[in-house]
C-alpha positions, 0 to 999 in steps of 0.5 A: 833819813832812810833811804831804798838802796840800789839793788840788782832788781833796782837796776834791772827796772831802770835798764828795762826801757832802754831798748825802746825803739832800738831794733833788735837787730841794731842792738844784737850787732852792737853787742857783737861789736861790743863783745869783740872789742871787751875781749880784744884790745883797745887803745887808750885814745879809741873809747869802745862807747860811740854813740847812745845805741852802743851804750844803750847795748853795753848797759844791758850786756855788761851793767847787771854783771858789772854790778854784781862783780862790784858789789862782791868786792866792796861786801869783803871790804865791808866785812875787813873794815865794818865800821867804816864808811866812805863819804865821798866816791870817784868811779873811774871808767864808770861808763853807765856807772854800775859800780857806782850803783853798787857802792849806792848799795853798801853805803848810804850817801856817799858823794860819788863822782863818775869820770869817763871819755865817752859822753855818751856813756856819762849821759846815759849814766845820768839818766839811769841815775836819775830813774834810781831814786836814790839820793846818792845816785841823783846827785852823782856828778858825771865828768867827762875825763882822760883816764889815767890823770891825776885824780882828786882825792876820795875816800873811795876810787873804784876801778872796774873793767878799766884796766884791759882797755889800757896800754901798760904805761896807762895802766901803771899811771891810772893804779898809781894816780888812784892809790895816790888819792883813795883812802880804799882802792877797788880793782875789778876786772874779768876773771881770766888769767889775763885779768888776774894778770893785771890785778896782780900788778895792780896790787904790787903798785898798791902795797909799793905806794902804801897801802894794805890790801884788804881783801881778797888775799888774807895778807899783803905778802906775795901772792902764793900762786906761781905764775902761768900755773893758776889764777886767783878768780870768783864767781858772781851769780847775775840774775838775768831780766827778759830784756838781758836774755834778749840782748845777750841771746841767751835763755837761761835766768841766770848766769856766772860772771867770773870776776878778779880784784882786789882791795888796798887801803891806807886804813886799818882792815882785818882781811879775812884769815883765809880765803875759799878759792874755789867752788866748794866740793860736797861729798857724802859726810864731809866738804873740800875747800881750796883756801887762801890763807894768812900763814900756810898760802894755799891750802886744802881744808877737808871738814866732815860730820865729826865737825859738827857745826863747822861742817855745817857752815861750810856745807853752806859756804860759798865761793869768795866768802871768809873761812873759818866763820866767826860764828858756824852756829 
């Protein structure tokens, strides 16, 4: 049976009549409450989600973001292992579940559940699941848990924006646990060199306890970038509705969530052979691509008009996505 799959549009109807009855002002301070504690630190036994008019700010904040974040990981798992597909799904963190949303997205039916400590956070989470219409999302079950325990296992153990609201003991416990019981681990977390930071050593734990990394990298060998030099980071373009312009005071239909992660399974994946790493540079007659890549680490690709249709392909190319493509025709 086919079924409509969650897309951001999807979403953003779901969010669009949470801020009923909250005053614009309530919800703005909530917001400012919400942005200092994302950007500062946060002890593992002090959830940043209170109470529902927390939640109902954090969901139009961070939920379109997130998603989107999310869903540009679990596309370059798709594209390292097309043929396979998760049957069952546990959201750590999930809060309001938008990864969840986004897994909804790139497989039909999975059996997810969503573990977090803040109730507020899991009730509000069910009643946008249940908004959703979709099956996989409706019948997703919302646990309240201690982040960092052991984990059942699943097929897929997503991890998104959890990590910097850790301790490092947590941290380490919560990587371990969910390398322990996932086929596909995704880390998602801010694209700042703090965040890079801590998907690094989440990707070391993943290759010690086993498993291969996917994607972004094109290899499971030591990162190429030296230390406190650069970080590794991708951009996501988030469609912003009326309702998230409100909130976030913003004006613009747009805006670009800088994102890290990464990819480990215990399952045979073809990570891309290299990586675009940055924005492609277009210049008149040809394109300039900083790479990751399987053999030679970083690198810089020059491809102008005498490569025909390569040069076509990577005029239309995007930060994040495979290079070379299979097929540039």
């Amino acid at each position: 049976m086919n079924v409509t799959l969650p897309t951001a549009q999807s979403l953003r109807a779901a969010l669009a009549g949470l801020l009923d009855g909250l005053p614009p002002k309530q919800a703005a301070q909530a917001v400012d409450r919400l942005i200092a504690s994302y950007r500062g630190e946060t002890p593992t036994n002090a959830p940043i989600l209170r109470d529902r008019s927390d939640v109902v700010a954090y969901a139009a904040y961070r939920m379109p973001a997130t998603f989107e974040a999310v869903r540009s990981a679990l596309d370059a798992l798709v594209e390292a292992a097309p043929d396979w597909t998760p049957a069952t799904h546990t959201d750590v963190g999930g809060g309001t579940g938008a990864a969840s949303w986004a897994v909804a997205g790139a497989w039909e039916g999975p059996a997810t559940t969503v573990l977090d400590w803040a109730e507020p956070a899991l009730a509000l989470g069910r009643e946008l699941a249940e908004a959703s219409g979709v099956p996989s999302l409706r019948d997703a079950r919302w646990e309240r848990a201690r982040i960092g325990a052991a984990l059942e296992p699943a097929d897929l153990i997503t991890v998104s924006y959890v990590l910097k609201e850790l301790t490092a003991t947590a941290r380490t416990e919560l990587v371990d646990a969910a390398a322990a019981a996932g086929q596909a681990v995704v880390i998602v977390e801010p694209g700042t060199p703090d965040g890079y930071a801590r998907i690094i050593e989440a990707r070391d734990r993943l290759i010690a306890a086993g498993l291969r990394i996917a994607a972004p990298c094109p290899h499971s060998d030591a990162c190429p970038i030296t230390p406190g030099a650069d970080w590794c980071h991708f951009s996501a373009r988030v469609s912003r509705s009326s309702l998230h312009r409100q909130v976030k005071g913003g004006s613009l239909s747009h805006e670009d969530e800088k994102f890290s992660y990464v990819v480990g399974t215990r399952f045979p994946a073809a990570p891309a052979p290299a990586r675009i790493t940055r924005k492609p540079q277009i210049r008149k007659g040809l394109v300039q691509l900083e790479l990751c890549t399987r053999d030679e680490g970083l690198a810089r690709a020059t491809v102008s008009k005498r490569h025909g249709e390569l040069y076509r392909a990577a005029r239309d190319v995007a930060w994040g996505e495979p290079w070379p493509p299979e097929d540039p025709a």
